[in-house]
C-alpha positions as CSV (number, residue, x, y, z in Angstrom):
1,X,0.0,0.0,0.0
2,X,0.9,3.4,-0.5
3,X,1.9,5.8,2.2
4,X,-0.3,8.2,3.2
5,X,-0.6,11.8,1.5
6,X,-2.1,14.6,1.8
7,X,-2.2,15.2,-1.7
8,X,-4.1,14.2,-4.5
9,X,-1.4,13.0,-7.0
10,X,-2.7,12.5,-10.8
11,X,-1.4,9.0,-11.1
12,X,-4.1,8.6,-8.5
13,X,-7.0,10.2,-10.6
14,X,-5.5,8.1,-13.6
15,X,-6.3,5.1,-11.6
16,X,-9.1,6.1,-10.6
17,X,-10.5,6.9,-13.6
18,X,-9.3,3.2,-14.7
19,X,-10.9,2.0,-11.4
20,X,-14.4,3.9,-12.5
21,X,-14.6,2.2,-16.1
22,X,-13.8,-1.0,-14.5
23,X,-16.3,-0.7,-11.8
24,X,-18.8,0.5,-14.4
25,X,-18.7,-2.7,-16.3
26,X,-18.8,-4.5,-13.2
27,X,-21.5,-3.2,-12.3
28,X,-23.6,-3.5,-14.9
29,X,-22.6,-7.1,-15.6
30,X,-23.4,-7.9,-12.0
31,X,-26.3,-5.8,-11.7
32,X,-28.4,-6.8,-14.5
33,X,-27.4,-10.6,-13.4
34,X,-28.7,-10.0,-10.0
35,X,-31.8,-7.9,-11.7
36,X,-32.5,-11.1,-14.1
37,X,-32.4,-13.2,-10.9
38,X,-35.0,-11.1,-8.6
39,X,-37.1,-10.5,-12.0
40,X,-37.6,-14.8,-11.7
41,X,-37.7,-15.1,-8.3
42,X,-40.1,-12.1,-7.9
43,X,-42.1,-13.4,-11.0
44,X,-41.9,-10.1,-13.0
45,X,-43.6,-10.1,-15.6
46,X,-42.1,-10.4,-19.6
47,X,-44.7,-8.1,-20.8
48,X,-44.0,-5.3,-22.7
49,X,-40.5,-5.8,-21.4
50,X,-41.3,-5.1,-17.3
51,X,-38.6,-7.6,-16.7
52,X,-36.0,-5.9,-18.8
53,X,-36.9,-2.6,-17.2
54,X,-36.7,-4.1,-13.5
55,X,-33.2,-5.7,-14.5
56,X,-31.7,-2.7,-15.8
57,X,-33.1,-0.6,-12.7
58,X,-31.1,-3.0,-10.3
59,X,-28.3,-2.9,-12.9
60,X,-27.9,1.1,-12.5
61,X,-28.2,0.7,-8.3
62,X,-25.6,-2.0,-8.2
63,X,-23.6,0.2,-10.7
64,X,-24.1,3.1,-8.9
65,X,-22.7,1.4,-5.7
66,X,-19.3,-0.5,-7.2
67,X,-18.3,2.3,-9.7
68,X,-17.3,4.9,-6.5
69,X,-16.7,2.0,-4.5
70,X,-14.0,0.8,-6.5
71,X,-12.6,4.7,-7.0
72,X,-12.6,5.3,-3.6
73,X,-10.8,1.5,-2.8
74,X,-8.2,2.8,-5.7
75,X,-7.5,6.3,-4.2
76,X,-7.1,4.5,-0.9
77,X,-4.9,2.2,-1.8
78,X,-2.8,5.4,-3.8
79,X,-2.5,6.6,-0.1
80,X,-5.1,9.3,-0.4
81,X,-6.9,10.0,2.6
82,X,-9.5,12.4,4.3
83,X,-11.0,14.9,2.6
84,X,-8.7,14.2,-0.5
85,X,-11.0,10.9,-0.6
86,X,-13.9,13.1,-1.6
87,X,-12.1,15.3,-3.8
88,X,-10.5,12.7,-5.7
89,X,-14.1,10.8,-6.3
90,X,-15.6,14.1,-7.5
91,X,-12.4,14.5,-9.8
92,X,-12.4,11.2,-10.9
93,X,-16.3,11.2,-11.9
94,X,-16.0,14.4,-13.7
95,X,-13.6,12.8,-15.3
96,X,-15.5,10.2,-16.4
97,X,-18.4,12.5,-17.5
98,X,-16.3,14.3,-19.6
99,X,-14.6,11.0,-21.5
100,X,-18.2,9.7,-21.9
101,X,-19.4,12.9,-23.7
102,X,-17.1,13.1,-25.6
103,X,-17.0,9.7,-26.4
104,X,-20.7,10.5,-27.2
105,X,-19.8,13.6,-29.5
106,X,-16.8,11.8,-31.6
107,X,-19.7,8.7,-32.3
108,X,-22.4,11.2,-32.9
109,X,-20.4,13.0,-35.3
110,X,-19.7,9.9,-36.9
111,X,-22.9,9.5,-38.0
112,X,-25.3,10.3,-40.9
113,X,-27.1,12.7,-40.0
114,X,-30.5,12.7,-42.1
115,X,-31.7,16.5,-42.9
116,X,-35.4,15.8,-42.4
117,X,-36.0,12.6,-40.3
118,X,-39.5,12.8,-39.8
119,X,-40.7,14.3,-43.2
120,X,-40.3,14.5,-47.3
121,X,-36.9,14.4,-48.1
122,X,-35.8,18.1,-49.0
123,X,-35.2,19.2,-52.7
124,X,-32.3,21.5,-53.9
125,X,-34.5,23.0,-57.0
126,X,-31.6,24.7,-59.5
127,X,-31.5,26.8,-62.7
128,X,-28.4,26.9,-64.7
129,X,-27.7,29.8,-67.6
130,X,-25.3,29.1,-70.0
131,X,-22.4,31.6,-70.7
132,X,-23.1,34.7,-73.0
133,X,-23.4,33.2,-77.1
134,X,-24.1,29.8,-75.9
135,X,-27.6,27.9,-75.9
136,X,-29.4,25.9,-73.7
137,X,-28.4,23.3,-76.3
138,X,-25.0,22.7,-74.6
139,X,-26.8,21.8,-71.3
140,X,-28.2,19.0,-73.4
141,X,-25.8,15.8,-72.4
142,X,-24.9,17.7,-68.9
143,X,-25.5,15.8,-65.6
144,X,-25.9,17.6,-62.6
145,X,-25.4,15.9,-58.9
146,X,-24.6,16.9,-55.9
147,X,-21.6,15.7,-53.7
148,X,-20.8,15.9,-49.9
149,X,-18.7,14.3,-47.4
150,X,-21.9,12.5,-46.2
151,X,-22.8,10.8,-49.3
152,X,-21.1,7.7,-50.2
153,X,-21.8,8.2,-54.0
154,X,-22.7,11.4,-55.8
155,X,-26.7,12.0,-55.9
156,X,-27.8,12.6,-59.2
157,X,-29.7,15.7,-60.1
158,X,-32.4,15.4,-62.3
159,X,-33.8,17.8,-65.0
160,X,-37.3,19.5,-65.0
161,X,-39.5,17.9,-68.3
162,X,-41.7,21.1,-67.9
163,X,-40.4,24.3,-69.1
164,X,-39.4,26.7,-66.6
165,X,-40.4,30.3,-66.1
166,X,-37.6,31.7,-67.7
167,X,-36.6,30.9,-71.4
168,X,-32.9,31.7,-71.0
169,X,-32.1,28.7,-68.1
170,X,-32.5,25.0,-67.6
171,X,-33.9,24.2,-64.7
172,X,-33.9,21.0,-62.5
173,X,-33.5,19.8,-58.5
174,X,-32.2,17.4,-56.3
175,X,-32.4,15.5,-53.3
176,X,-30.5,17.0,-49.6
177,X,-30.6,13.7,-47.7
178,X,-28.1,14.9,-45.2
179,X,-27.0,17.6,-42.6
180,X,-23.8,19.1,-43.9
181,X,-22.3,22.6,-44.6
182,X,-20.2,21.2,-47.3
183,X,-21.7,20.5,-50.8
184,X,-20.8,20.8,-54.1
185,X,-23.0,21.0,-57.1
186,X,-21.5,19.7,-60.1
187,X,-22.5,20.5,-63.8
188,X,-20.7,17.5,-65.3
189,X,-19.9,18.1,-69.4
190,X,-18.7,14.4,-71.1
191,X,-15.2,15.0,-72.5
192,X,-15.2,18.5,-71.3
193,X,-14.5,20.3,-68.1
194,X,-16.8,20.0,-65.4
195,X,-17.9,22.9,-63.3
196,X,-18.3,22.8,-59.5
197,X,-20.1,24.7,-57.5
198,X,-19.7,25.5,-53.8
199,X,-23.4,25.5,-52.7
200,X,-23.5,28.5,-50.0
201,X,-25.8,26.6,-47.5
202,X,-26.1,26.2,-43.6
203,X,-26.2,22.3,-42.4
204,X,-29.5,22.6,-42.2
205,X,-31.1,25.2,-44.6
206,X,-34.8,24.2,-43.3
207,X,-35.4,28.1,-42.7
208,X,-38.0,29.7,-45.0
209,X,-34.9,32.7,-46.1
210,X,-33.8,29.2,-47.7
211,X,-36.9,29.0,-49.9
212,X,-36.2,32.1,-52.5
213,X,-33.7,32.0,-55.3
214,X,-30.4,32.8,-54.4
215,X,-28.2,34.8,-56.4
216,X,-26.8,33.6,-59.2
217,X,-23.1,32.0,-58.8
218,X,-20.0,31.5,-61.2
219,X,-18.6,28.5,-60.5
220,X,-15.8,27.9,-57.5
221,X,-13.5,25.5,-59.2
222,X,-12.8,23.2,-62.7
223,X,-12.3,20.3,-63.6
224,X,-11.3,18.0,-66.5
225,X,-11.4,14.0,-66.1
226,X,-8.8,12.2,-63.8
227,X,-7.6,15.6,-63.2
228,X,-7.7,17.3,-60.0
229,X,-10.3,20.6,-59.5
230,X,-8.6,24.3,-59.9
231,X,-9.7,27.4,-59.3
232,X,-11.9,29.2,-62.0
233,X,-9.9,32.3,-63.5
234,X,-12.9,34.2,-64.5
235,X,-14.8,35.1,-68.1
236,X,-17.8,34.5,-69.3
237,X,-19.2,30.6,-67.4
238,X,-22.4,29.2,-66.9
239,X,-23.8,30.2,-63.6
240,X,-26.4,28.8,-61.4
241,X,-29.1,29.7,-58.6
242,X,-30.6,27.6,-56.4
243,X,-33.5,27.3,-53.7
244,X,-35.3,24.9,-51.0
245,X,-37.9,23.3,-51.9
246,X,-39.7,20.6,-49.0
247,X,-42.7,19.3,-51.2
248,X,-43.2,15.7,-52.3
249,X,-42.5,14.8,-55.5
C-alpha cells in the first residue's frame, strides 16, 4: 500500500478513472445478473419488457454502488486520505463524465445525419444559364449531382421535363438527404471540363430565407477528367441559382 498523502497526485486520478470504467462494467454485468435473478424469483412479468426494465433498474443501483466504491478503494490504496478521498471521487467522476461525452460527441459526429427525419426528403431546386453566345443546347448531355462528405456516391440531379419560367435557363433539383455545410454541385460536361459549385448553405437550410432563389453563382473550381479541381480564373461561365424546396414529388 501506498503511504499516506495529503495530496491528490494524478497517477491517482488516472487510476481512478481506470478503477471507475472498471467498476462500471462491473456493475452492470453484476447488476443486470442480479436484476435477471430477482425478476424470476419475484415473477416479474415479460410483458412489454417489465422484466428488462426491472433488470436494468437494479443494474444502475448495483452500478451506482461499485463504480465509487471501487474509485474510492483505488484512491485508498494510492495513499489518499480524508477529505482528498472526496475530492479525488468528484475529480475522478468528472472525469469520467467528460470521457463519456465526448466519447458520445466523436460517435455522434460519426454519423449520418439525415436532414429531415421525420418528413419528405428536401429538394435543392436549380437553374443553370449558360455563358453569353451559348444555348441551352450545350446543357443537353450535362449531368448535374450533388456531392458531400456525407454521401457515399454522388446524388444525381435530375432535369425538369416542364419548361421553366424563364426561357434563357435549364432548370432541374435534387435530393438533400443529409445535414452538412459542405456540398458541391457539379454541372458534369462528357469529354469537357466539369464545373463545380460550392453551394452557400447552412447544415441545415430548413429556414423559409432558404426557400427564395439565391443569387446567381460562377462556378468555384474546374475540372477535366482524372484531373484534380482548380480554381476558375474568371470570363464568361455558366452560372447557377438555387432554392429549397420541401414538397413531395
Amino acid at each position: 500500500m501506498q503511504p499516506a498523502t495529503k495530496k491528490l497526485s494524478v497517477s491517482a486520478i488516472l487510476l481512478g478513472i481506470l478503477g471507475g470504467i472498471v467498476g462500471i462494467a462491473a456493475g452492470l454485468f453484476l447488476g443486470f445478473a442480479l436484476g435477471a435473478a430477482l425478476a424470476a424469483a419475484f415473477h416479474v412479468s415479460t410483458f412489454e419488457g417489465e422484466a428488462g426494465y426491472f433488470a436494468a433498474f437494479i443494474a444502475l443501483i448495483v452500478t451506482g454502488i461499485v463504480a465509487p466504491g471501487l474509485i474510492l478503494l483505488t484512491l485508498y490504496w494510492r495513499g489518499t486520505r480524508g477529505l482528498w478521498l472526496f475530492v479525488g471521487l468528484m475529480t475522478v467522476c468528472v472525469s469520467l463524465g467528460i470521457i463519456a461525452v465526448s466519447g458520445f460527441g466523436i460517435w455522434y459526429a460519426g454519423q449520418p445525419h439525415v436532414l429531415n427525419i421525420n418528413g419528405p426528403t428536401p429538394l435543392l431546386e436549380f437553374e443553370v444559364k449558360p455563358p453569353n453566345g451559348q444555348s441551352l443546347e450545350s446543357l443537353n448531355d450535362v449531368q448535374p449531382e450533388l456531392d458531400t462528405p456525407r454521401n457515399r456516391m454522388p446524388m444525381p440531379g435530375y432535369w425538369h421535363t416542364d419548361a421553366p419560367q424563364d426561357p434563357g435557363v435549364r432548370a432541374g433539383y435534387v435530393e438533400l438527404y443529409f445535414r452538412t455545410s459542405q456540398r458541391l454541385f457539379v454541372l458534369k460536361f462528357p469529354g469537357d471540363t466539369d464545373r463545380i459549385f460550392r453551394l452557400k448553405l447552412p447544415a441545415n437550410p430548413m429556414r423559409e430565407k432558404y426557400r427564395a432563389w439565391s443569387d446567381w453563382q460562377n462556378p468555384d473550381f474546374v475540372a477535366k477528367a482524372g484531373q484534380q479541381p482548380a480554381r476558375l480564373s474568371g470570363g464568361n461561365e455558366y452560372q447557377i441559382r438555387y432554392k429549397m424546396d420541401y414538397q413531395d414529388r
